[in-house]
C-alpha positions as CSV (number, residue, x, y, z in Angstrom):
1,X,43.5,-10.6,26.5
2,X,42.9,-12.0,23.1
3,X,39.2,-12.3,24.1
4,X,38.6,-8.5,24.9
5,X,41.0,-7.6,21.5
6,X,38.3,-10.0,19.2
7,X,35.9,-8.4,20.7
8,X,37.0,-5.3,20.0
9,X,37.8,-6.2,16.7
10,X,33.7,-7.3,16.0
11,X,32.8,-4.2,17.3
12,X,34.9,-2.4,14.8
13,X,33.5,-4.6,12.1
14,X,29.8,-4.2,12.9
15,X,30.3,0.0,13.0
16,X,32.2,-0.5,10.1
17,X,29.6,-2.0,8.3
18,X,27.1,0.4,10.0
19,X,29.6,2.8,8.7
20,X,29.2,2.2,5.2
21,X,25.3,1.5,5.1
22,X,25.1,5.2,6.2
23,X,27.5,6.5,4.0
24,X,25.8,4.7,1.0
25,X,22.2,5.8,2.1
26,X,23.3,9.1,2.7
27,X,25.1,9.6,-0.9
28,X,21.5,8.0,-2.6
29,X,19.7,10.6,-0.9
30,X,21.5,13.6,-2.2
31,X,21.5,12.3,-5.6
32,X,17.7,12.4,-4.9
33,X,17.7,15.7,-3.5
34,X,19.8,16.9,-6.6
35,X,17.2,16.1,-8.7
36,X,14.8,17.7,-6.5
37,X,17.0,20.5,-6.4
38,X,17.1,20.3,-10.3
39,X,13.0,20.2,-11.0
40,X,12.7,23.1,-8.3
41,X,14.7,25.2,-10.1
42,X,13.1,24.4,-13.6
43,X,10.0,25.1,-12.0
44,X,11.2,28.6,-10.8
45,X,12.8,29.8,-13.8
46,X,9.2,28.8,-15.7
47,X,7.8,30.8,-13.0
48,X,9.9,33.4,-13.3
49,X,9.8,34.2,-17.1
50,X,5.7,33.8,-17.0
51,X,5.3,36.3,-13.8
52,X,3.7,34.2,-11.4
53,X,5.0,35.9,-8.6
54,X,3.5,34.0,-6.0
55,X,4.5,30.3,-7.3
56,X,7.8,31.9,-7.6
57,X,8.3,32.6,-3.4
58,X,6.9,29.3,-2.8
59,X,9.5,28.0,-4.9
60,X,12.5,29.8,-3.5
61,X,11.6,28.6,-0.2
62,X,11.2,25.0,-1.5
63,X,14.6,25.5,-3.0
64,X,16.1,26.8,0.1
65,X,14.7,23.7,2.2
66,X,16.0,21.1,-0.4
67,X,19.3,22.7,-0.7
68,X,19.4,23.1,3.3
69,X,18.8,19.2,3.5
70,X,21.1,18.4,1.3
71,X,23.9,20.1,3.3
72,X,22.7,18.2,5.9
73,X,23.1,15.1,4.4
74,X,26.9,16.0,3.0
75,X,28.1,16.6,6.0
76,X,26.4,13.6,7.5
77,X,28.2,11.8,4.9
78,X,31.6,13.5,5.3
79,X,31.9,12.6,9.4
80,X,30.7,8.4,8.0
81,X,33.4,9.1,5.3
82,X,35.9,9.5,7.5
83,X,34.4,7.0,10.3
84,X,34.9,4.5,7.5
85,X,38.6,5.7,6.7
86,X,39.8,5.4,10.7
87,X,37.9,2.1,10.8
88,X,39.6,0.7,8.0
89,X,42.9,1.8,8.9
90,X,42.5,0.4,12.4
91,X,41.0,-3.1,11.6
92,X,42.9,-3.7,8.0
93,X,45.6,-1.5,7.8
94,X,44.2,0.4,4.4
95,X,45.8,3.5,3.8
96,X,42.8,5.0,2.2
97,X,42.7,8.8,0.8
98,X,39.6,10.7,2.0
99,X,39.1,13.4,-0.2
100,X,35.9,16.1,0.1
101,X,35.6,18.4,-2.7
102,X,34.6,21.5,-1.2
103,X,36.7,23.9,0.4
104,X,34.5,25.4,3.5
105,X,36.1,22.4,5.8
106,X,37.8,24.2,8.7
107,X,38.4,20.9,10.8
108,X,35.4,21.4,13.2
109,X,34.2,18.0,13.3
C-alpha cells in the first residue's frame, strides 16, 4: 500500500513540476506578446495619423491575432495556475490563494 501511495506521490511531484514549467513559460510568453501587442499598436496609431490606410488594416489584423494569442496563453496559464494550487494542496498541504484578475471567469473550466 505504501508502494502504490509513493508512487502516487512522484507522480504528483513530476506534474507538479511540469505544472510550474508551463505556468512559467506561459507567463514569459505573454509578457512577450505585450510588447508585441505594445509595438503593434504604436505602429497603428503612426499609421493612422499619416493616412496609410492600407498598413493600417494589416495592422489591426496583426493586433487582433496577437491579442487573440495572448488570450490563449492566459487561460492556458489560469487552468496550470490552478493545476499547481490542487497539487500543492494535495502533496504539501499549502493553502495557497489563486487569484485571476479579470472578471469574465464563469467557472467553465
Amino acid at each position: 500500500m505504501t508502494h502504490i501511495l509513493s508512487c502516487k506521490r512522484f507522480m504528483d511531484l513530476e506534474n507538479l513540476n511540469k505544472a510550474e514549467l508551463y505556468f512559467e513559460k506561459s507567463n514569459d510568453q505573454i509578457i512577450a506578446l505585450d510588447r508585441q501587442l505594445f509595438r503593434l499598436q504604436q505602429r497603428y496609431l503612426k499609421a493612422r495619423e499619416q493616412g496609410y490606410k492600407c498598413f493600417r488594416y494589416s495592422l489591426r489584423m496583426r493586433l487582433a491575432v496577437t491579442e487573440a494569442m495572448r488570450d490563449i496563453y492566459y487561460q492556458f496559464a489560469k487552468v496550470k495556475g490552478r493545476e499547481i494550487v490542487r497539487l500543492r494542496q494535495a502533496l504539501f498541504g499549502e493553502d495557497i490563494l489563486f487569484d485571476v484578475s479579470d472578471s469574465d471567469d464563469s467557472g467553465e473550466d
